[in-house]
N, CA and C atoms of all chains as a GROMACS GRO file, in nm:
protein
  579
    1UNK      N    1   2.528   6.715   7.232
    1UNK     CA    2   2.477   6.731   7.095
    1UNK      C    3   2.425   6.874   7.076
    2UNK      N    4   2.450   6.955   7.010
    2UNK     CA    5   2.444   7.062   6.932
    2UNK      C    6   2.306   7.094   6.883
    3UNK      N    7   2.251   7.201   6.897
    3UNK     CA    8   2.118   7.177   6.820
    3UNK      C    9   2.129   7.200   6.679
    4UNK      N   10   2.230   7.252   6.618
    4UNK     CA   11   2.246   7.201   6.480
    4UNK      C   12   2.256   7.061   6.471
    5UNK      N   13   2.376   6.993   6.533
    5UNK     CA   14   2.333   6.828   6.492
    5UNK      C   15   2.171   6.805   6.539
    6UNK      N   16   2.106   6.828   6.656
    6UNK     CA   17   1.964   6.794   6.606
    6UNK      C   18   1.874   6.811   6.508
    7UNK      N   19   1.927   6.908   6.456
    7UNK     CA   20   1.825   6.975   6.313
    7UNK      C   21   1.884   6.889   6.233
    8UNK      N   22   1.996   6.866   6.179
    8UNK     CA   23   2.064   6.734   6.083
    8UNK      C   24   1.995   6.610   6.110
    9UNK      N   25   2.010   6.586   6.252
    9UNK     CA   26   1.913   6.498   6.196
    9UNK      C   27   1.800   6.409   6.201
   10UNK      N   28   1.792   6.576   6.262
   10UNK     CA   29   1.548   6.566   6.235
   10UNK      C   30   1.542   6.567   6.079
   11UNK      N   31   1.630   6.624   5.988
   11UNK     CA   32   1.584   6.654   5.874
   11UNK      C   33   1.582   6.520   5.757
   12UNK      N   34   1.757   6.447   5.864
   12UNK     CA   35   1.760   6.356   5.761
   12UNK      C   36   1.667   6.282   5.801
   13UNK      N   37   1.656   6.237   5.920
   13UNK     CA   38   1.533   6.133   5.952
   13UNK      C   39   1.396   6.161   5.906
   14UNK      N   40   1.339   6.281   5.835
   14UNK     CA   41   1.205   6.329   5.763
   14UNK      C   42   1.291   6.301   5.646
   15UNK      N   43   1.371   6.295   5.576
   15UNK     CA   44   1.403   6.224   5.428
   15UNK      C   45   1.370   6.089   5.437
   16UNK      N   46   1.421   6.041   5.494
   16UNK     CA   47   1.410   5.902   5.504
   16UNK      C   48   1.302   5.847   5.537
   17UNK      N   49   1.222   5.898   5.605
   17UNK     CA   50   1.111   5.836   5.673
   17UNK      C   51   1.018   5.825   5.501
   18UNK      N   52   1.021   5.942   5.480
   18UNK     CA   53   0.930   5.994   5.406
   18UNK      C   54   0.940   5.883   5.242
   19UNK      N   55   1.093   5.902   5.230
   19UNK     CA   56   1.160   5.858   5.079
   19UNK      C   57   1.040   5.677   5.145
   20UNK      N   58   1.094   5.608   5.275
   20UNK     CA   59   1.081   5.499   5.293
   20UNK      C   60   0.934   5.466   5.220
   21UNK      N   61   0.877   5.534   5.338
   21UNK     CA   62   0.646   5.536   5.295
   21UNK      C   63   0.646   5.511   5.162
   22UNK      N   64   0.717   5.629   5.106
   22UNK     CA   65   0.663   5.698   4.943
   22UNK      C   66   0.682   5.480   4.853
   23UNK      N   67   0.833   5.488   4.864
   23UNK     CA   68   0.863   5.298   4.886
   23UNK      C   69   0.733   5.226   4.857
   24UNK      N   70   0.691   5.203   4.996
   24UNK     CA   71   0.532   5.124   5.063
   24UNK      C   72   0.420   5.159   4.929
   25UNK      N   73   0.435   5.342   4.914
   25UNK     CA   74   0.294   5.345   4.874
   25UNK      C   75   0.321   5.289   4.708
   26UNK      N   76   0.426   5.328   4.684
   26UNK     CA   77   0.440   5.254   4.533
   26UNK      C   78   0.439   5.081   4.531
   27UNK      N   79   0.411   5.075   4.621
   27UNK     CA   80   0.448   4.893   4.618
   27UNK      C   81   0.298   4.855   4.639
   28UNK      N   82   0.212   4.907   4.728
   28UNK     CA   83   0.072   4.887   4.767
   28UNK      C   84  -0.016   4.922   4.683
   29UNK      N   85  -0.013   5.016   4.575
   29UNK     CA   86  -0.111   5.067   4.488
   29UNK      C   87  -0.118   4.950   4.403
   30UNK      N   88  -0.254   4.972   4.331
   30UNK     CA   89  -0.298   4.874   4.241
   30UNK      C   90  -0.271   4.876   4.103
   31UNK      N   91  -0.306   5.031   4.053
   31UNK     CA   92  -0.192   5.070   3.871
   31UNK      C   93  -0.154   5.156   3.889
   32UNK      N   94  -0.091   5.185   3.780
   32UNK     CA   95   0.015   5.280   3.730
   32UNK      C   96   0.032   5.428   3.786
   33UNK      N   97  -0.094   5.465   3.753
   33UNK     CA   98  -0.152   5.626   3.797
   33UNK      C   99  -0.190   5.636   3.931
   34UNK      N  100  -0.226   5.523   4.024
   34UNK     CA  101  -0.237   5.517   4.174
   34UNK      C  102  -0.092   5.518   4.206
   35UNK      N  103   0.017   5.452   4.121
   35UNK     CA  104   0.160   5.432   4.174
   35UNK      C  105   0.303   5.588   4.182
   36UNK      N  106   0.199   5.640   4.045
   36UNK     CA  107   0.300   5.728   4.077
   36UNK      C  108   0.263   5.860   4.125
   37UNK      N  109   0.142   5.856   4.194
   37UNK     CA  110   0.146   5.979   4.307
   37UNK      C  111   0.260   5.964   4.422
   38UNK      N  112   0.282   5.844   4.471
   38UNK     CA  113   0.359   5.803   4.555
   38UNK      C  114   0.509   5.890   4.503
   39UNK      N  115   0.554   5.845   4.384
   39UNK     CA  116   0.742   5.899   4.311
   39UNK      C  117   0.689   6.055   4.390
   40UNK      N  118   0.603   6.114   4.412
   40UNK     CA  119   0.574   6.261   4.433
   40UNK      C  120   0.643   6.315   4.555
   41UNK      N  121   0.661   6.249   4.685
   41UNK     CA  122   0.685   6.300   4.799
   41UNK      C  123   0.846   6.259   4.744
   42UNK      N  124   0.866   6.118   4.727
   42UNK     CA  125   1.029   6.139   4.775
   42UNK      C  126   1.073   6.235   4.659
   43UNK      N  127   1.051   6.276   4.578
   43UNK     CA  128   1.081   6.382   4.505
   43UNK      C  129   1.105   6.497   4.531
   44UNK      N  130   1.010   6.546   4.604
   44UNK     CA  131   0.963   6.695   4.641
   44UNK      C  132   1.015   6.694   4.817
   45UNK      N  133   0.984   6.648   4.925
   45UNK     CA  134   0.976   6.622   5.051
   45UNK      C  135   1.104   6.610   5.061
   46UNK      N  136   1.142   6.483   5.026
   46UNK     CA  137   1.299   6.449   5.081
   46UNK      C  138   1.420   6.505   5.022
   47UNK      N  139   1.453   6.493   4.882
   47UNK     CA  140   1.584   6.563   4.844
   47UNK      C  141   1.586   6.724   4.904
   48UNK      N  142   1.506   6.783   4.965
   48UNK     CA  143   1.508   6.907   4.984
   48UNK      C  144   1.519   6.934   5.142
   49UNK      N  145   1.471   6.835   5.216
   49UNK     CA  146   1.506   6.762   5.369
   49UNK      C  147   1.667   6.747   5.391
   50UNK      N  148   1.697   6.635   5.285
   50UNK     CA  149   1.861   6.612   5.297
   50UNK      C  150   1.926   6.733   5.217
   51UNK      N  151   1.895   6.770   5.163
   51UNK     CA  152   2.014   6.869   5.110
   51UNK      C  153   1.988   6.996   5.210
   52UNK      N  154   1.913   6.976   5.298
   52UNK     CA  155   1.897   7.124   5.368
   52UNK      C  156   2.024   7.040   5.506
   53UNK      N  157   1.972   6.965   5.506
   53UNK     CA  158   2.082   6.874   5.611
   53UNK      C  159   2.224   6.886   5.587
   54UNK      N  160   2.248   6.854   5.478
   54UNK     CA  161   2.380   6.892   5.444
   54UNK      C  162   2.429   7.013   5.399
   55UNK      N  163   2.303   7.119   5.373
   55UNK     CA  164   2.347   7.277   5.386
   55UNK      C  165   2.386   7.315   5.552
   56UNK      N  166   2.268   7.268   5.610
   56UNK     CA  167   2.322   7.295   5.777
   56UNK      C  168   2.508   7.248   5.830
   57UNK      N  169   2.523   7.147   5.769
   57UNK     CA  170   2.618   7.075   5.836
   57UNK      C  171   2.764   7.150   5.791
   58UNK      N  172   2.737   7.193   5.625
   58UNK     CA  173   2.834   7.184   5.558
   58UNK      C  174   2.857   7.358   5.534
   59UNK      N  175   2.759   7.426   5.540
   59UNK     CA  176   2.758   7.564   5.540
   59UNK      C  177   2.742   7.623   5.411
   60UNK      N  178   2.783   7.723   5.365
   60UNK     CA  179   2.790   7.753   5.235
   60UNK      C  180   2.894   7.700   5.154
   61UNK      N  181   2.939   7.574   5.069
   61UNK     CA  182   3.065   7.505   5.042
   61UNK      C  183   3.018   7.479   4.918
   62UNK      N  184   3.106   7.402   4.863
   62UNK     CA  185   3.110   7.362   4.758
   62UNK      C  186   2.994   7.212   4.785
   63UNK      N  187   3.013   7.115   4.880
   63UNK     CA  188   2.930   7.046   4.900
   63UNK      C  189   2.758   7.080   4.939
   64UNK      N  190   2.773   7.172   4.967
   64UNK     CA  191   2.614   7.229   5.032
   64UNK      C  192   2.571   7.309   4.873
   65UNK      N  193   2.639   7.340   4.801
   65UNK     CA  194   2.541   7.386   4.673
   65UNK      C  195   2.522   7.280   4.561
   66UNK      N  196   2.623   7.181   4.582
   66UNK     CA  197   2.593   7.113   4.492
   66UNK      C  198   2.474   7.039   4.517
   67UNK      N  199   2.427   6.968   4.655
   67UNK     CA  200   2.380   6.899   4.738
   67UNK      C  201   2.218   6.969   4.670
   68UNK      N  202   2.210   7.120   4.701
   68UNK     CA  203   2.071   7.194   4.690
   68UNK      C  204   2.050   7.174   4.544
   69UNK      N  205   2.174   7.168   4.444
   69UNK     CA  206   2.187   7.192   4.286
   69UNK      C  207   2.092   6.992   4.247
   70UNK      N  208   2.154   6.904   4.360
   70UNK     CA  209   2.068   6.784   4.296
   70UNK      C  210   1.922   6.780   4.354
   71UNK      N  211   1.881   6.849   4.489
   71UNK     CA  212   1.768   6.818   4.478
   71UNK      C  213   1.672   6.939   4.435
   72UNK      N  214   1.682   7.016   4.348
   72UNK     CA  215   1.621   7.116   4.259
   72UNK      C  216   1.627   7.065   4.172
   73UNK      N  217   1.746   6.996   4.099
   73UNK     CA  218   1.717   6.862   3.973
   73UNK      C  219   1.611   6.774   3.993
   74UNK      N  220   1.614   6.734   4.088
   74UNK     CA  221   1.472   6.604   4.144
   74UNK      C  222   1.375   6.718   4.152
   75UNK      N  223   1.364   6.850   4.230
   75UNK     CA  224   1.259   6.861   4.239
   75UNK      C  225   1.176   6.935   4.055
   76UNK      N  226   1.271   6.955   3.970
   76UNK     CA  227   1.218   7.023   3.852
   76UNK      C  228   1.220   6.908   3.747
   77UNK      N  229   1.228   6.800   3.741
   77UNK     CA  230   1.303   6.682   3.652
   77UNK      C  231   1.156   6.579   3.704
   78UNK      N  232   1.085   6.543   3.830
   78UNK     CA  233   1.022   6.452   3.852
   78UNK      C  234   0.858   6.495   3.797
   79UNK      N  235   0.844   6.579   3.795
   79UNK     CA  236   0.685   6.627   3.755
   79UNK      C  237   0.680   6.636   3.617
   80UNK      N  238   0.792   6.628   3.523
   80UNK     CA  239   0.811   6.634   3.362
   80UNK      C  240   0.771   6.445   3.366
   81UNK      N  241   0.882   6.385   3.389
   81UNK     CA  242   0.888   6.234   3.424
   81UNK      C  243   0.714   6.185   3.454
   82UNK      N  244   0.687   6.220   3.538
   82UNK     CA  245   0.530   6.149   3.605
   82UNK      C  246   0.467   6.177   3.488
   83UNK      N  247   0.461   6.333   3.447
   83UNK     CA  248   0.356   6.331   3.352
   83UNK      C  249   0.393   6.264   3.265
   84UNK      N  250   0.502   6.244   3.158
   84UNK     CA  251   0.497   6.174   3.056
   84UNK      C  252   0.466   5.995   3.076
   85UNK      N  253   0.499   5.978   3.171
   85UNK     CA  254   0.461   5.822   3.212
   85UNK      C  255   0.331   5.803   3.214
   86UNK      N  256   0.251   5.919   3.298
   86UNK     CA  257   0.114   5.847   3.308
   86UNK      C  258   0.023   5.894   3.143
   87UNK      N  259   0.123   5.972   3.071
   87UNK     CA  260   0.045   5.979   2.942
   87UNK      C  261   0.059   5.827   2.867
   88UNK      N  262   0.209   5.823   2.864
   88UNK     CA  263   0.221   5.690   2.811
   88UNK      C  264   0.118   5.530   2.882
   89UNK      N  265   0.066   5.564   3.027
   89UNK     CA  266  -0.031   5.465   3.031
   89UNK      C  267  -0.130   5.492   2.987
   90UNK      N  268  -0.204   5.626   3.009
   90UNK     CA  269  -0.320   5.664   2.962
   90UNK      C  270  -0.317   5.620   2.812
   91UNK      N  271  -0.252   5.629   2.745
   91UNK     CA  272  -0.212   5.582   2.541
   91UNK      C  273  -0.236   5.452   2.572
   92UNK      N  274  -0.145   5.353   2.629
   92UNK     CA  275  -0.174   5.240   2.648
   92UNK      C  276  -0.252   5.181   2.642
   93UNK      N  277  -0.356   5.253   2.731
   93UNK     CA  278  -0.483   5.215   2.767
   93UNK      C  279  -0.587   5.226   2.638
   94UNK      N  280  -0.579   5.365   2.605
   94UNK     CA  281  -0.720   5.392   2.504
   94UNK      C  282  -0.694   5.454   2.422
   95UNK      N  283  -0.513   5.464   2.347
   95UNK     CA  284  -0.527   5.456   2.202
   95UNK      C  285  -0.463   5.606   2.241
   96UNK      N  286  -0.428   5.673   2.123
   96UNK     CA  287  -0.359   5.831   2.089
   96UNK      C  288  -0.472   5.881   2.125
   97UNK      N  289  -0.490   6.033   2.110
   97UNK     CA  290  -0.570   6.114   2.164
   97UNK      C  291  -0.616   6.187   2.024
   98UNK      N  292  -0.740   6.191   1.986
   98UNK     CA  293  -0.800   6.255   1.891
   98UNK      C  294  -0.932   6.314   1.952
   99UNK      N  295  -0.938   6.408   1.879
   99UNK     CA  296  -1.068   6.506   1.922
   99UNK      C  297  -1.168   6.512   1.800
  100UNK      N  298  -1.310   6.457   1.881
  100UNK     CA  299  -1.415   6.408   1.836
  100UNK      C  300  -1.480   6.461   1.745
  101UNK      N  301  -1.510   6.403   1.640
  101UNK     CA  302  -1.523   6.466   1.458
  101UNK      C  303  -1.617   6.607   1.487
  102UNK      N  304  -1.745   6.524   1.576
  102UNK     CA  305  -1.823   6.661   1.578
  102UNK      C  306  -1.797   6.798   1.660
  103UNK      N  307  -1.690   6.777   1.754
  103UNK     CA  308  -1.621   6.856   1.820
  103UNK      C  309  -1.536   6.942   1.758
  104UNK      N  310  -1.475   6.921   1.621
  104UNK     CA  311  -1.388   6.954   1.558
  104UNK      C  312  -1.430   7.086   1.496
  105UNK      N  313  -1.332   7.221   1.469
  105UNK     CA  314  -1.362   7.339   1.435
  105UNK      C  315  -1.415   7.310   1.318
  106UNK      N  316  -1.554   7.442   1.263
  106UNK     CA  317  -1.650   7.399   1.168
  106UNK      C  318  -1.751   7.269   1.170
  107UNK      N  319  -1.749   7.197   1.254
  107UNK     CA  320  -1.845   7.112   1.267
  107UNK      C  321  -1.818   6.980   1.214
  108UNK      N  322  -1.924   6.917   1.267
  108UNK     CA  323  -1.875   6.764   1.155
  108UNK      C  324  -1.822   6.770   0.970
  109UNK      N  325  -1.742   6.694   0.982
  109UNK     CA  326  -1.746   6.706   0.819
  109UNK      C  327  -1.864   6.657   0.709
  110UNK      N  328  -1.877   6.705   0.564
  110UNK     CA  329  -1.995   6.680   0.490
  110UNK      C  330  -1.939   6.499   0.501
  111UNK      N  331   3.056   5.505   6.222
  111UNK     CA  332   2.926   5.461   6.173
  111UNK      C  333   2.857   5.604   6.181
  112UNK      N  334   2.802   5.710   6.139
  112UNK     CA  335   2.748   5.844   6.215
  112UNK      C  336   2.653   5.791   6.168
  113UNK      N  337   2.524   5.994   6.168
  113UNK     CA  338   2.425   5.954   6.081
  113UNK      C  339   2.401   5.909   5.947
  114UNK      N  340   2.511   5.988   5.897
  114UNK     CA  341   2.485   6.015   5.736
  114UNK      C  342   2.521   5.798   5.660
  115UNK      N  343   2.577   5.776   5.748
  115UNK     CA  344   2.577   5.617   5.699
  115UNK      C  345   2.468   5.545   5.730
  116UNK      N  346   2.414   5.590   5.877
  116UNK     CA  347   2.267   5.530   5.898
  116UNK      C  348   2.158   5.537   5.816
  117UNK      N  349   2.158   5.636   5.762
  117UNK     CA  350   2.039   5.704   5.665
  117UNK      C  351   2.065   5.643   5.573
  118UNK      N  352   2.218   5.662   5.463
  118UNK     CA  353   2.199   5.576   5.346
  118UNK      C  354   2.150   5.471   5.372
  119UNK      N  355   2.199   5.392   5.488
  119UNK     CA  356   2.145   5.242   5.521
  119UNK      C  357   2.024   5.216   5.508
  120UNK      N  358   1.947   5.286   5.560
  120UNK     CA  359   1.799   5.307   5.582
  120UNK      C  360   1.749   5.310   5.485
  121UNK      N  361   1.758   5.423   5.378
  121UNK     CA  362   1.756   5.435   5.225
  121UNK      C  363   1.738   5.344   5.159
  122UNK      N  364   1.832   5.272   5.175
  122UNK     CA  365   1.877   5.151   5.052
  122UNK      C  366   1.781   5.048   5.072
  123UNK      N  367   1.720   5.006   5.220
  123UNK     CA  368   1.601   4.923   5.247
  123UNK      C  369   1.495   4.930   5.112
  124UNK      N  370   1.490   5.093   5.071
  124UNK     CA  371   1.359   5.150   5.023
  124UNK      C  372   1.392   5.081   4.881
  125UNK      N  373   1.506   5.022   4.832
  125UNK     CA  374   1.512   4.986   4.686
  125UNK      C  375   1.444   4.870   4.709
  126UNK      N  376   1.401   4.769   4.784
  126UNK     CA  377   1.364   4.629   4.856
  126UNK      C  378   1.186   4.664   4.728
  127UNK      N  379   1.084   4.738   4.781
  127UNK     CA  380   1.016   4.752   4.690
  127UNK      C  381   0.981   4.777   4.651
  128UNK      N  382   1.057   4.871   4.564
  128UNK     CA  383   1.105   4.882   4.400
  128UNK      C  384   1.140   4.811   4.306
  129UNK      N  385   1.198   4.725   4.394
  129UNK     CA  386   1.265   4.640   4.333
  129UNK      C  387   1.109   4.516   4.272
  130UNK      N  388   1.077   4.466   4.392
  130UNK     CA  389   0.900   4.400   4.375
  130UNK      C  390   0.830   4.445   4.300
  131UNK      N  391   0.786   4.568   4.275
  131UNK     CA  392   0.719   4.656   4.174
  131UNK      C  393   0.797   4.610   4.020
  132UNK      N  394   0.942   4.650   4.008
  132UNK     CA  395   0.982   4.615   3.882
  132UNK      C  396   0.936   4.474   3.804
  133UNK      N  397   0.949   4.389   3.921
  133UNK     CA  398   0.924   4.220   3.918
  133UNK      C  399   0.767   4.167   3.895
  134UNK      N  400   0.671   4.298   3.887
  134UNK     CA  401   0.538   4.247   3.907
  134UNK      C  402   0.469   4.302   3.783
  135UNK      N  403   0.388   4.315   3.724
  135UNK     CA  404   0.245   4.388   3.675
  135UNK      C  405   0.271   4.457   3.551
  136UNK      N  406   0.214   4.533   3.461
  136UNK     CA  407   0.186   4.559   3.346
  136UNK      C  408   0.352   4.661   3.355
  137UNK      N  409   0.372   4.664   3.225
  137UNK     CA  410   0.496   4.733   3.222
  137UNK      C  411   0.519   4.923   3.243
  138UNK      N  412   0.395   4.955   3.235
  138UNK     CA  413   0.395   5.053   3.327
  138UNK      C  414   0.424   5.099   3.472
  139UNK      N  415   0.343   4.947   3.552
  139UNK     CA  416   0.372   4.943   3.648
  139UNK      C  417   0.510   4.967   3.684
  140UNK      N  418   0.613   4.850   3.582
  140UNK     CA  419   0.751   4.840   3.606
  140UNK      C  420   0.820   4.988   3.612
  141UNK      N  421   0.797   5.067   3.470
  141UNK     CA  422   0.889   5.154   3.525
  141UNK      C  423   0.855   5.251   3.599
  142UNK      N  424   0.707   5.253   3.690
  142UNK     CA  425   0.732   5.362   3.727
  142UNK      C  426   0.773   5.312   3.923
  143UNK      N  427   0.825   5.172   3.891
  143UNK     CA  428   0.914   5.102   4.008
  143UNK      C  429   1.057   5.149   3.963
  144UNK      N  430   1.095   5.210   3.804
  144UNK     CA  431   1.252   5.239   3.815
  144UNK      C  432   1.248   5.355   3.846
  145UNK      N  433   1.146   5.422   3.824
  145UNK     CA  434   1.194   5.570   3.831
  145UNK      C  435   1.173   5.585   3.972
  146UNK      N  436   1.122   5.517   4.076
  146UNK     CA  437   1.135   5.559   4.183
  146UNK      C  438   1.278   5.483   4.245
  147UNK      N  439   1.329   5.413   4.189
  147UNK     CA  440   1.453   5.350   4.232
  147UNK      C  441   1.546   5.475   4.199
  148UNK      N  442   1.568   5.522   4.094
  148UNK     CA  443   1.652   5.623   4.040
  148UNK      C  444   1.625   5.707   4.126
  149UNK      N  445   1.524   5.756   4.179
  149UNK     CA  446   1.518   5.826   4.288
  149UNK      C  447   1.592   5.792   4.459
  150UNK      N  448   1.493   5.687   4.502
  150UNK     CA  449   1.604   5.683   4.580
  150UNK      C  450   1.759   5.637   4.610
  151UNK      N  451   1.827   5.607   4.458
  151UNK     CA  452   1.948   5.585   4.402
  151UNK      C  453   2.014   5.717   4.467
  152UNK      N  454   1.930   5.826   4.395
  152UNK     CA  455   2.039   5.974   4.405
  152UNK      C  456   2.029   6.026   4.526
  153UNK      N  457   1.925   5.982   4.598
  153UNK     CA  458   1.921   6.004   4.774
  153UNK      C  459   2.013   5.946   4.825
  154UNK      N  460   2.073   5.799   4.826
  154UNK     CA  461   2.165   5.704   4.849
  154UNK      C  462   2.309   5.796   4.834
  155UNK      N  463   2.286   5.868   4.721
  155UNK     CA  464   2.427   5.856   4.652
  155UNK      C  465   2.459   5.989   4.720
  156UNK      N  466   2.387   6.082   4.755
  156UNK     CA  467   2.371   6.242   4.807
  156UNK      C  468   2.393   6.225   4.978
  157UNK      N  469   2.378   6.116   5.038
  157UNK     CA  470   2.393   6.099   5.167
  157UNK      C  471   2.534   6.073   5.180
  158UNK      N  472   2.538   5.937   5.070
  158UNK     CA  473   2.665   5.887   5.120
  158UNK      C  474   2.818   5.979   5.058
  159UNK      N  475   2.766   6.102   4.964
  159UNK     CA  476   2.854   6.201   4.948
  159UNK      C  477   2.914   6.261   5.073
  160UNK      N  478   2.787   6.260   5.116
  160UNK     CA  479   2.824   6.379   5.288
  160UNK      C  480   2.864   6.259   5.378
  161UNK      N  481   2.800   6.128   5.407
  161UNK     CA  482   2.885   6.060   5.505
  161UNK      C  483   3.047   6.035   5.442
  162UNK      N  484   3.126   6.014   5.372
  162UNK     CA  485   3.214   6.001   5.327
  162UNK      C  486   3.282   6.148   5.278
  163UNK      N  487   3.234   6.227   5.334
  163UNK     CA  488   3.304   6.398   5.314
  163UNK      C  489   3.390   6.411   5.198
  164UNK      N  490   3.363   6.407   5.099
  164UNK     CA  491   3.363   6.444   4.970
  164UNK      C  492   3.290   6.544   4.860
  165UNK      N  493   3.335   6.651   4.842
  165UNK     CA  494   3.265   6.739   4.756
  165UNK      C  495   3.266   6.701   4.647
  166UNK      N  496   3.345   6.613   4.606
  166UNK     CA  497   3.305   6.548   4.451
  166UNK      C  498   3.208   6.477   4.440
  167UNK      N  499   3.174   6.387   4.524
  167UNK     CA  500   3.129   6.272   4.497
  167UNK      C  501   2.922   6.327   4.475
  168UNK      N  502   2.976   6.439   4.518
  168UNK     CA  503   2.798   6.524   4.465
  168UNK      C  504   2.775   6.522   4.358
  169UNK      N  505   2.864   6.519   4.313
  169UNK     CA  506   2.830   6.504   4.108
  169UNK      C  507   2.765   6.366   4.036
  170UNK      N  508   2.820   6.273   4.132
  170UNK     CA  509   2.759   6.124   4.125
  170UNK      C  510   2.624   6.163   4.134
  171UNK      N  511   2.536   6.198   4.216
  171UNK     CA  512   2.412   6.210   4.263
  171UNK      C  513   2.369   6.284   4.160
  172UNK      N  514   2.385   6.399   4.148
  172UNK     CA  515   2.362   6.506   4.006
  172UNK      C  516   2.342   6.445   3.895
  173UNK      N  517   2.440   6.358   3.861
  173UNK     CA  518   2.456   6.296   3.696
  173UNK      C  519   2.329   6.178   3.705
  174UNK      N  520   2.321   6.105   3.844
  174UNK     CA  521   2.197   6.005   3.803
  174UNK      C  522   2.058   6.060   3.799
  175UNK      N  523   2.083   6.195   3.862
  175UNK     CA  524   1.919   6.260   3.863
  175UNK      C  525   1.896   6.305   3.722
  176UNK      N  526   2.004   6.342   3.685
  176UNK     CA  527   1.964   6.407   3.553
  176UNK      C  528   1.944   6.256   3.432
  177UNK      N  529   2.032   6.142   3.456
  177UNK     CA  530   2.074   6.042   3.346
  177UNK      C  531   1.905   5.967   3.413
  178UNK      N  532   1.879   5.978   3.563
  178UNK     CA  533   1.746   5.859   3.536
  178UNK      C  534   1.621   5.937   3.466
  179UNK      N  535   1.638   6.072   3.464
  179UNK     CA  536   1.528   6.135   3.400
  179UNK      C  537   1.547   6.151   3.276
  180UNK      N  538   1.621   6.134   3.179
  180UNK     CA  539   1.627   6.095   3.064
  180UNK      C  540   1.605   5.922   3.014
  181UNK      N  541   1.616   5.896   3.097
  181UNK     CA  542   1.619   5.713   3.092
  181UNK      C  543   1.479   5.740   3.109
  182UNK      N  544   1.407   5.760   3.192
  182UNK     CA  545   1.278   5.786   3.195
  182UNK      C  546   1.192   5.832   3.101
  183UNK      N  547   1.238   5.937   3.026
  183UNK     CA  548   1.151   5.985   2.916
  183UNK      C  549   1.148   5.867   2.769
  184UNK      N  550   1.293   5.835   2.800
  184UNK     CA  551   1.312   5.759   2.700
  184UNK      C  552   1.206   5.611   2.720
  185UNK      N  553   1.202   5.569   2.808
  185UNK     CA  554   1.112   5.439   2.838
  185UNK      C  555   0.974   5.494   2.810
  186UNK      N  556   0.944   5.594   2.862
  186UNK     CA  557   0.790   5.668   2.843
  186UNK      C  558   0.759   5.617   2.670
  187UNK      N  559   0.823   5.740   2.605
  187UNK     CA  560   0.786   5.730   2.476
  187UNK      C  561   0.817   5.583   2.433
  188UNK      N  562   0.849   5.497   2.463
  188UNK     CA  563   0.903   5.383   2.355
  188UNK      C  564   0.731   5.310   2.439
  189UNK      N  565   0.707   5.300   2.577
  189UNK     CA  566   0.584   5.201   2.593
  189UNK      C  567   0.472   5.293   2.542
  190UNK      N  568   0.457   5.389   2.516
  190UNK     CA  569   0.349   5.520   2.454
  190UNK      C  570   0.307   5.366   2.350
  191UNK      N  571   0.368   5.371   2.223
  191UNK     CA  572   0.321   5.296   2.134
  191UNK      C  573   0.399   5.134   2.079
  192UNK      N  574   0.553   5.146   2.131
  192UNK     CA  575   0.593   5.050   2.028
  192UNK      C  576   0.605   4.923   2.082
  193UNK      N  577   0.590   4.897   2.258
  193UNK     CA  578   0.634   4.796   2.334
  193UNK      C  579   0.508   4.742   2.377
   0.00000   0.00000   0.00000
């Protein structure tokens, strides 16, 4: 075995391990906003694990850029996603977001 | 059998619960059990590109990262107020 195939796959096995947990921790949390810190690692951690895996393997190819091209999609695409979700619970929860009369520029109204 | 089939294998365990999450708790909860499925969907689909040595089949993976993050926004705004 090659120590490139070992780096393949130490890397894929840290995708996987990692994608697996992230799994666990979304399944073990109690709401919404505890759940999706978890979407965070396999997002960020793993697509960038495996696509480095398949940059190693595959070299500079047509498969090794596309590979880096999806997990730069996951990694720029999942932090838009989280936030709008946990706004949509936060709304859920306690209504649209308005800012408080007396807070408001010029002061309370007459 | 190499690695790259082991791993998807491995992978695909991780939809097990996601899948539980979808099936359980306030509907927030639910999707943010799809969007982690869509996630490890395009991990699935990005492995089993390279175990099956295909440079096309990367585009599969590409199109669901981009299609579950629009599916995503779209579910966001609709439980925001109307669901």
């Amino acid at each position: 075995m090659s120590p490139v195939d070992l780096a393949v796959a130490a890397l894929l096995l840290v995708g996987v391990v990692v994608t697996l947990f992230s799994c666990l921790g979304v399944l073990v949390m109690r709401d919404a906003h505890d759940r999706l810190h978890y979407t965070a690692p396999a997002t960020a951690i793993a697509p960038v694990a495996i696509a480095a895996a398949v940059l190693l393997e595959e070299r500079v190819s047509a498969a090794g850029v596309k590979a880096l091209l999806v997990a730069l999609a996951l990694l720029v695409t999942n932090p838009v996603l989280s936030h709008a979700t946990a706004r949509a619970a936060r709304i859920r929860k306690f209504g649209e977001w308005t800012v408080r009369e007396d807070l408001q520029e010029g002061g309370p109204r007459p | 059998m190499n690695e790259w089939t082991l791993a998807a294998l491995a992978l695909l365990a991780g939809l097990v619960p996601c899948g539980i999450v979808c099936l359980r708790g306030s509907p927030v909860d639910r999707l943010v059990g799809l969007e982690m499925a869509g996630t490890v969907d395009t991990l699935v689909l990005l492995v089993l590109a390279q175990a099956y040595d295909r440079a096309i089949y990367f585009d599969l993976a590409l199109a669901l990262a981009l299609l579950s993050f629009a599916g995503g926004l779209v579910f966001a705004r609709f439980l925001e107020r109307w669901i």
